[in-house]
C-alpha positions in Angstrom: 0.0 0.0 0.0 1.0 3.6 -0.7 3.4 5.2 2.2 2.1 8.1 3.3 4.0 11.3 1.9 5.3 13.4 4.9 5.6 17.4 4.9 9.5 17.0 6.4 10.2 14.9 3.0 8.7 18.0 0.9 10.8 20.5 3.1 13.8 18.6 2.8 13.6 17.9 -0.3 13.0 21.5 -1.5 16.0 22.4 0.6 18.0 19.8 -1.1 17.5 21.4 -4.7 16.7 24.9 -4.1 19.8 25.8 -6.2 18.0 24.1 -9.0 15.4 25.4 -11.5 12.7 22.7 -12.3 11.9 21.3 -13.9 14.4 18.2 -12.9 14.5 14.8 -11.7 15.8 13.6 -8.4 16.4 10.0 -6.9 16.6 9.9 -3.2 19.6 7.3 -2.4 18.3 6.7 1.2 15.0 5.4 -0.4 16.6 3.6 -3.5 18.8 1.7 -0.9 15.8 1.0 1.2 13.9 -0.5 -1.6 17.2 -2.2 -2.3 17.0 -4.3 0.9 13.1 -5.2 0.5 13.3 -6.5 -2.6 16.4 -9.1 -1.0 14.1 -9.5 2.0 11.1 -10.4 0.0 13.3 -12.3 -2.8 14.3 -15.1 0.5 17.6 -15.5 -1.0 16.7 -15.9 -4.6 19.3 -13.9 -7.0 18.0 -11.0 -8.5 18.2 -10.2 -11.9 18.3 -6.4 -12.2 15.8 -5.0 -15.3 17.4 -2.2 -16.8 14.5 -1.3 -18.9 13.0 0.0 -15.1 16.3 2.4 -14.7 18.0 3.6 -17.6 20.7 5.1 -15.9 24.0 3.7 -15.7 24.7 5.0 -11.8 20.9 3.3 -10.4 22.1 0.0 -12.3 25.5 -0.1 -10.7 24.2 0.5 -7.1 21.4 -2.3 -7.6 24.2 -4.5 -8.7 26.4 -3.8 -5.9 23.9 -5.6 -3.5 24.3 -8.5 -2.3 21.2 -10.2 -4.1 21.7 -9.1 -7.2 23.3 -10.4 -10.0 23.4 -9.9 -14.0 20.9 -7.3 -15.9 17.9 -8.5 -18.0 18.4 -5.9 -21.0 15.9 -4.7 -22.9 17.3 -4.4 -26.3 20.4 -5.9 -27.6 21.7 -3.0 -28.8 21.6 -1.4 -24.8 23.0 -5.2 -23.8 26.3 -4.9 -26.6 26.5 -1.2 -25.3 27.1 -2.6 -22.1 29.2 -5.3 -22.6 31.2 -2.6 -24.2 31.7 -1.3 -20.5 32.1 -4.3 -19.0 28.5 -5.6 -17.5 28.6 -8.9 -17.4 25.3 -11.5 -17.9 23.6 -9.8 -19.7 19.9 -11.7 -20.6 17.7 -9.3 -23.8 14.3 -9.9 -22.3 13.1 -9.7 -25.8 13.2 -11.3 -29.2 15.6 -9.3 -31.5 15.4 -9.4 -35.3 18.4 -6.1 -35.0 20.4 -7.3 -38.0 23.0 -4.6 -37.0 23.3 -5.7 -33.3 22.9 -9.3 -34.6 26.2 -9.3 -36.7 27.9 -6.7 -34.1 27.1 -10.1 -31.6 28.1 -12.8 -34.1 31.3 -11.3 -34.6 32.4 -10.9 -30.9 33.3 -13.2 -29.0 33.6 -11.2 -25.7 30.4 -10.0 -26.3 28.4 -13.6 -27.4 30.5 -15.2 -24.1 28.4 -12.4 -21.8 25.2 -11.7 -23.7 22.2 -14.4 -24.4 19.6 -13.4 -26.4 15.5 -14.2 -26.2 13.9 -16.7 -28.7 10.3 -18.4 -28.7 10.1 -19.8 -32.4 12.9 -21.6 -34.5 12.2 -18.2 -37.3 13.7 -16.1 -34.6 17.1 -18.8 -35.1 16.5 -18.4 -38.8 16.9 -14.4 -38.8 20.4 -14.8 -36.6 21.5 -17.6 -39.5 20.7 -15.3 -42.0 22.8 -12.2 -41.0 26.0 -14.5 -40.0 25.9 -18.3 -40.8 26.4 -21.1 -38.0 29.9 -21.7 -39.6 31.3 -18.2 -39.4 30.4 -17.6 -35.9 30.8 -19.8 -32.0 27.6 -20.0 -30.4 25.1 -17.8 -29.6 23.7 -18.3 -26.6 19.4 -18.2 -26.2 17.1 -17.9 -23.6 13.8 -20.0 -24.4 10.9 -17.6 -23.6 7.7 -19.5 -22.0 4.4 -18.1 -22.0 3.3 -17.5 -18.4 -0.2 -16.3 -18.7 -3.4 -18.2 -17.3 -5.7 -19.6 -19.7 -8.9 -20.8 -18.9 -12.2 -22.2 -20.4 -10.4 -24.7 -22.8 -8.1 -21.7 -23.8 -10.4 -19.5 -25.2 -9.6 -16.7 -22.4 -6.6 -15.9 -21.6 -4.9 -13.4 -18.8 -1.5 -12.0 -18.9 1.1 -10.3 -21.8 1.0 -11.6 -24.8 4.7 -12.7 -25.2 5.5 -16.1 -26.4 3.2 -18.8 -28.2 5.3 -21.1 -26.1 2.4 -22.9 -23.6 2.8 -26.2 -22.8 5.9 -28.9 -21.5 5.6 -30.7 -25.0 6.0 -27.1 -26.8 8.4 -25.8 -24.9 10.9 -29.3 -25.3 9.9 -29.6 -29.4 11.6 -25.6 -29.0 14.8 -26.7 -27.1 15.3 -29.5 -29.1 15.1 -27.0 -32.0 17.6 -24.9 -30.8 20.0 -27.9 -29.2 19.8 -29.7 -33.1 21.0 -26.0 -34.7 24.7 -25.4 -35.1 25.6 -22.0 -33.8 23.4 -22.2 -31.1 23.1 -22.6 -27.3 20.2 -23.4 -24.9 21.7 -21.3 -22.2 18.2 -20.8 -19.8 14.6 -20.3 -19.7 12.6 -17.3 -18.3 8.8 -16.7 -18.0 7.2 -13.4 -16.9 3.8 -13.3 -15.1 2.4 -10.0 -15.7 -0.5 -10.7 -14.3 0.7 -11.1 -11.0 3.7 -9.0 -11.1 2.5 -5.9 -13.0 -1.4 -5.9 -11.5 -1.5 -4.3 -8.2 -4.1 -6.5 -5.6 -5.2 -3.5 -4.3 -6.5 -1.4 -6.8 -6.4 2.6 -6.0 -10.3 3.0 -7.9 -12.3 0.5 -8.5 -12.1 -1.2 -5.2 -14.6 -3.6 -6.3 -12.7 -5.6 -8.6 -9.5 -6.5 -5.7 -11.5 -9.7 -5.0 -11.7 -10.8 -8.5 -7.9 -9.8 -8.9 -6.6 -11.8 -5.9 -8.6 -15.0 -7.0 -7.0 -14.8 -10.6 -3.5 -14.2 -9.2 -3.8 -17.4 -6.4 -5.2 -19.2 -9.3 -2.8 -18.0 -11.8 0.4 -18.6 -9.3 -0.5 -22.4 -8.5 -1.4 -23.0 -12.3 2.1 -21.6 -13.0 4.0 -23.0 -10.1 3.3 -26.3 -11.8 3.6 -25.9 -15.1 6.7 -24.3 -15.1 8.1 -27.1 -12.7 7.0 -29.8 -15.7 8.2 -27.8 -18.4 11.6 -27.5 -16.6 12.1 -31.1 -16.5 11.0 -31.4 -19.9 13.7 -29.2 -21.6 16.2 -30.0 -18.6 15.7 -33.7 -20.1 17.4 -31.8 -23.8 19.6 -29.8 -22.4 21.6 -28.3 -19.2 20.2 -25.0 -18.1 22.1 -22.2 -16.9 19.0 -19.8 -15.1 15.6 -20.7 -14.6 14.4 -16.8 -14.1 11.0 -15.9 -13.6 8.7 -12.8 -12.2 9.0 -9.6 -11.4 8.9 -6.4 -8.8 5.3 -7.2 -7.9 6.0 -11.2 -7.8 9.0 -11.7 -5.9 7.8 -13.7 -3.3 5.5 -15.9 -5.1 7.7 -16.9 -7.7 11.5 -17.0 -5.9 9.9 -19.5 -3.9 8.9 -22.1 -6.5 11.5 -25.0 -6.7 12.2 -24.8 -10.2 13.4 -21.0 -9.9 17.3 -19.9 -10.0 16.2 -16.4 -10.2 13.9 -13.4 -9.8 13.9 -10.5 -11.8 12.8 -6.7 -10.3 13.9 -3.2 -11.5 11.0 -0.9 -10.8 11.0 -2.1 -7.1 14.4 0.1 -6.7 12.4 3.1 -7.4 9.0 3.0 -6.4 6.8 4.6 -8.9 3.3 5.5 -8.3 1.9 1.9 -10.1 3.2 -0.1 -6.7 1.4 2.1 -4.3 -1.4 -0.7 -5.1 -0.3 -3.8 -3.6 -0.6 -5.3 -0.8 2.6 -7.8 -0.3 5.1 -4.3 0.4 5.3 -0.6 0.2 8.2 0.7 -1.7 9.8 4.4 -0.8 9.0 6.7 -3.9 13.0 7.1 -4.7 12.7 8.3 -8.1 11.2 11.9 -8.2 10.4 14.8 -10.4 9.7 18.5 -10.1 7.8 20.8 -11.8 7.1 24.6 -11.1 4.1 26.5 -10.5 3.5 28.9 -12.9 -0.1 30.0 -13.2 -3.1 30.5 -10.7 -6.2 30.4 -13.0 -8.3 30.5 -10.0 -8.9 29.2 -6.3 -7.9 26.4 -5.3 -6.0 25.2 -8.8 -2.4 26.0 -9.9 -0.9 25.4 -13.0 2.6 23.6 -13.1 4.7 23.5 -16.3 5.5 20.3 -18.5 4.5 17.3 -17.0 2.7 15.0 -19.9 5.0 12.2 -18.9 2.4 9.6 -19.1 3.3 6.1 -18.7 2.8 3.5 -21.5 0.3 0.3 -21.9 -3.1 0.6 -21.3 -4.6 4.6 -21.6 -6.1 5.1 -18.2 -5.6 7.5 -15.1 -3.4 4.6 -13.5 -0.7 6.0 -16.3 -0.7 9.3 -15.3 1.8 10.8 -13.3 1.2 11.3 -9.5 1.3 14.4 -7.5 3.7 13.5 -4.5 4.0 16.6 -2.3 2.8 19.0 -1.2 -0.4 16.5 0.4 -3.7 17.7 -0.7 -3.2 17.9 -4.6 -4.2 15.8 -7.4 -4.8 16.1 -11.2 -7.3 18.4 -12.9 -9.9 15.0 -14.5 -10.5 17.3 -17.5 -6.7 17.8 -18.5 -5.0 15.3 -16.7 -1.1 15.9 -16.8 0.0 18.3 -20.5 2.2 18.7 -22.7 3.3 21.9 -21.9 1.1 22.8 -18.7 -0.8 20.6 -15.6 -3.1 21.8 -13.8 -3.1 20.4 -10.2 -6.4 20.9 -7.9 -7.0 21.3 -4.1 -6.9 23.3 -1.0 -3.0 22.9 -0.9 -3.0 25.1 -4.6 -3.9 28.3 -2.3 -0.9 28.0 0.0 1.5 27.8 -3.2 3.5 30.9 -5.0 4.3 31.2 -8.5 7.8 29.9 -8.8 7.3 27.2 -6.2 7.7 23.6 -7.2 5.2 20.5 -6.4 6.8 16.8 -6.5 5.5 14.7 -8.6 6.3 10.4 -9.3 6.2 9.0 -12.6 3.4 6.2 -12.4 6.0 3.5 -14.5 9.9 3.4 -13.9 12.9 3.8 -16.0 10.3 5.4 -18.5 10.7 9.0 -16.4 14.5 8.8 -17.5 13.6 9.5 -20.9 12.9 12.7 -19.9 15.6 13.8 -18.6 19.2 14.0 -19.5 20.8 13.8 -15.5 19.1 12.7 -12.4 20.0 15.0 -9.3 21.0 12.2 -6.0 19.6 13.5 -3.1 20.9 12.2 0.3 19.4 13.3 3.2 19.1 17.0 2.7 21.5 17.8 0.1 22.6 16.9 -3.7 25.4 14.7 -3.5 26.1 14.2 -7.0 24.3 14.3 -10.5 24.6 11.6 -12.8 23.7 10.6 -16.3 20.4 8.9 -17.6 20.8 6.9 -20.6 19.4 10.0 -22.8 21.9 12.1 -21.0 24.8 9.6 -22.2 23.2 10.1 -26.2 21.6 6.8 -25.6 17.8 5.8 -26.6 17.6 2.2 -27.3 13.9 2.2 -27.5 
């Protein structure tokens, strides 16, 4: 459930950056570290595999990595995972398919790279397009992670709950897949993930429409012991083809639901390091919002409203309000339901609105992660009450991998 934001955070905050003109980004490291230690709390000694699609910035990567439960990245693109190979980041798993014939050929024709980076595959065409930009003979092995499709399907398969990733289902489809990939020169069966969106990305306690947390818990208990078990049989069905490296699996919002199934060598989490306003609905933990942003007040149309500049920084999936940004601080705003947050301008509503000057700034959370870092070029590290350093996003470093 959603920590309640405190007036001292505002005031120390604002002291922190009041040599800065918003609108800027902030992370605060004594939050980031305290989500840090949850996640290995809640993980029960499971690795964790640190998704760098959920923080795009070099410096929030290399602190998750430095603690003591994590271990490799799950990259999002394998142009971001060659980049950082290039600076030394080692196990490096592309969460999704690639058909880059660029990256592809950069891979094939490193061997430093193709010994730290495995790619994602769910269908023997995605083998075909690697073949086709560098052939089995002129290259070592690539190594690939078989992708399994972890949503719940029910009534004979006609519904089905969850992303739509992989049309890998079943123990019989997933071994007829790694034998695919074992019987294909220039190819290795290096692991297995499967991501369960449906418990990790749908919050149990649902913000508005309170009403449908019953029906959510149900599908998730259901969904987790349908999973738990299939996942264990498909394991032993490809493990019967070949030796696998990782078995990873879930998410932030999973971790302790899927680290503890048997078959599981590792957990993945990213957005869990900085909170954003999507996790303020579940029930399992209560992340501290590390990752900020500010925006100044620069209008008063009226009583009780004041108008903030920028802001549109609207999260992606599904449109709804839950994608929104969040006001953070002061207490007492929220969102204008007829604009929402703009392009250029966002108005924010409540009694709080007549206590603020122009020039002021209001704190705001992204409602997704690492997307916020695409808006901004540096993120300012706030550590008690003062900046200690600011460092780099990926857009900041000329970097925008997707």
């Amino acid at each position: 459930m959603q920590r309640p934001a405190r007036k001292s955070d505002r005031l120390r905050l604002d002291a922190a950056t009041a040599h800065l003109d918003p609108p800027f980004a902030v992370v605060d490291v004594g939050a980031f570290d305290a989500n840090a230690r949850d996640l290995a709390r809640r993980a029960s000694g499971t690795p964790i595999r640190v998704a760098s699609k959920s923080l795009r910035c070099r410096w929030a990567l290399d602190r998750a990595l430095a603690a003591e439960a994590c271990r490799g990245v799950m990259s999002f693109t394998l142009p971001e995972a060659l980049w950082l190979a290039e600076l030394g980041y080692e196990d490096l798993l592309v969460a999704y398919p690639t058909v880059d014939r660029g990256a592809l050929r950069r891979l094939c024709e490193d061997d430093e790279a193709r010994a730290r980076i495995t790619i994602m595959v769910d269908h023997p065409d995605q083998l075909d397009v690697v073949d086709a930009v560098v052939g089995p003979r002129q290259r070592s092995e690539v190594q690939v992670c078989l992708d399994l499709d972890a949503s719940l399907r029910l009534l004979d398969e006609r519904v089905r709950l969850g992303p739509r990733r992989s049309p890998v289902h079943h123990a019989a489809e997933a071994r007829n897949l790694a034998e695919a990939i074992v019987g294909r020169p220039g190819f290795r069966l290096d692991g297995m993930m499967a991501y369960e969106g449906q418990i990790a990305g749908v919050g149990d306690a649902p913000g508005t429409q309170r009403w449908m947390a019953p029906a959510i818990r149900m599908m998730q208990r259901t969904s987790a012991s349908e999973l738990a078990e299939r996942r264990a049989e498909v394991v032993a069905a490809v493990g019967q083809v070949a030796e696998l490296r990782f078995v990873n699996g879930g998410g932030t919002g999973s971790l302790e639901l899927t680290g503890a199934e048997p078959s599981i060598t590792e957990v993945t989490a990213g957005s869990g390091f900085f909170g954003p306003g999507l996790f303020d609905h579940y029930r399992a933990f209560d992340p501290h919002p590390a990752a900020l942003f500010a925006l100044p007040v620069v209008r008063r149309p009226g009583p009780g409203v004041v108008t903030l500049l920028g802001g549109g920084y609207v999260a992606s999936g599904s449109a709804g309000p839950d994608k929104l940004p969040k006001v953070h601080l002061p207490t007492g705003l929220r969102l204008d339901g007829n604009e929402g947050a703009g392009e250029v301008q966002t108005p924010v509503l409540g009694e709080a609105a007549d206590r603020l000057a122009i020039g002021e700034r209001v704190w705001l959370r992204h409602a997704k992660s690492g997307e916020l870092c695409e808006r901004f070029e540096t993120l300012h590290l706030v550590d008690g009450d003062r900046v200690v350093e600011e460092v780099p996003t990926y857009r900041g470093e000329g970097r925008c991998f997707l």
